[in-house]
C-alpha positions, 0 to 999 in steps of 0.5 A: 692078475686082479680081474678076469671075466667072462661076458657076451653069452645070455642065459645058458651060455656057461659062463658059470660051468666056465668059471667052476672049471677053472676054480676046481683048477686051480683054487689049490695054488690060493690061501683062501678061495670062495664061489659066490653062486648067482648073485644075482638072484641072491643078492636081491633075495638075501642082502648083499651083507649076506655075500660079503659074509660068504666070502669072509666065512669061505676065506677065512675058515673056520671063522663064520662071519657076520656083517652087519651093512655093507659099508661095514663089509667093505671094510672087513673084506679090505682089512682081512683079506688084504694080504691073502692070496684069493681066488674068488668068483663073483658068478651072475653080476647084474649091478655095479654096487654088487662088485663095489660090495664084494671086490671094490678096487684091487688093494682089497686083496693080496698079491697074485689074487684072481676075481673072476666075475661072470656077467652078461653086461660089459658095461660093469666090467669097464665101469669096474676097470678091470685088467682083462675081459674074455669074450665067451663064445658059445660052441657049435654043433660040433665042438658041443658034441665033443664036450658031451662025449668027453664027459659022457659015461662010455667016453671020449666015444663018438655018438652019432646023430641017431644015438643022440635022439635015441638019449634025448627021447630016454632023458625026456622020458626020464625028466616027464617022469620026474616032474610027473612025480614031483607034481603029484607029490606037491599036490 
């Protein structure tokens, strides 16, 4: 499979807890793996060369590599990583010219290769003709809940409604606590 993605969820959606989940999966059954992290943001801040070079560095460890404009990192990613078997996650994708920099069309990567890109536009992943999109829907109360105590310290355990608040007051407290000190820290 070249492409899966996941979209229709803004900010906080998980989209990006998603995508880790699966690349912690089942990056073991690739040659080379990369998790591109908030592209978004980084591309604009950094350069799109800096990403391409990511991906290459991350692929073909130990080798850092060095692009020097994206043209030229079209061309590196194509040639080096052509026959590999990859799995790469484009995560926060806002612009078409980010994903024509980072995985142009299919041939860049080898046989079995899997590109998954996170975004909240569809409009980029049908310009983009990928093979598959999956719709994410956020969970409800419920469903949310079952994942909290799944991955909660006491257990697959359900906690009810008062002993939540109760968390959720120590959290608050916590985090008050801490941004108290990082404030007076700052200052």
């Amino acid at each position: 499979m070249w492409c899966s993605h996941d979209w229709n969820m803004g900010r906080g959606g998980g989209k990006t807890t998603l995508a880790s989940y699966v690349y912690s999966e089942f990056s073991r059954d690739f040659v080379g793996c990369c998790f591109v992290e908030n592209i978004r943001e980084k591309s604009s801040k950094n350069g799109l060369e800096q990403l391409q070079g990511k991906i290459l560095s991350d692929v073909l460890k130990p080798n850092q590599e060095q692009v020097g404009g994206v043209e030229e990192g079209k061309h590196m990613i194509k040639d080096r990583l052509c026959h590999r078997k990859v799995l790469i996650v484009l995560d926060d994708v806002d612009h078409l010219e980010q994903l024509e920099a980072l995985a142009g069309s299919h041939d860049w990567f080898g046989e079995g290769s899997l590109v998954i890109i996170t975004t909240r536009d569809e409009h980029l992943l049908n310009v983009h003709k990928v093979d598959l999109i999956h719709k994410v829907s956020l969970l409800n109360k419920d469903e949310s809940m079952e994942l909290f105590c799944k991955h909660a310290p006491w257990g697959d355990r359900r906690i009810e409604d008062y002993e939540l608040l109760t968390l959720s007051e120590v959290f608050a407290e916590k985090l008050d606590n801490t941004a108290t000190l990082h404030k007076s820290c700052v200052t």
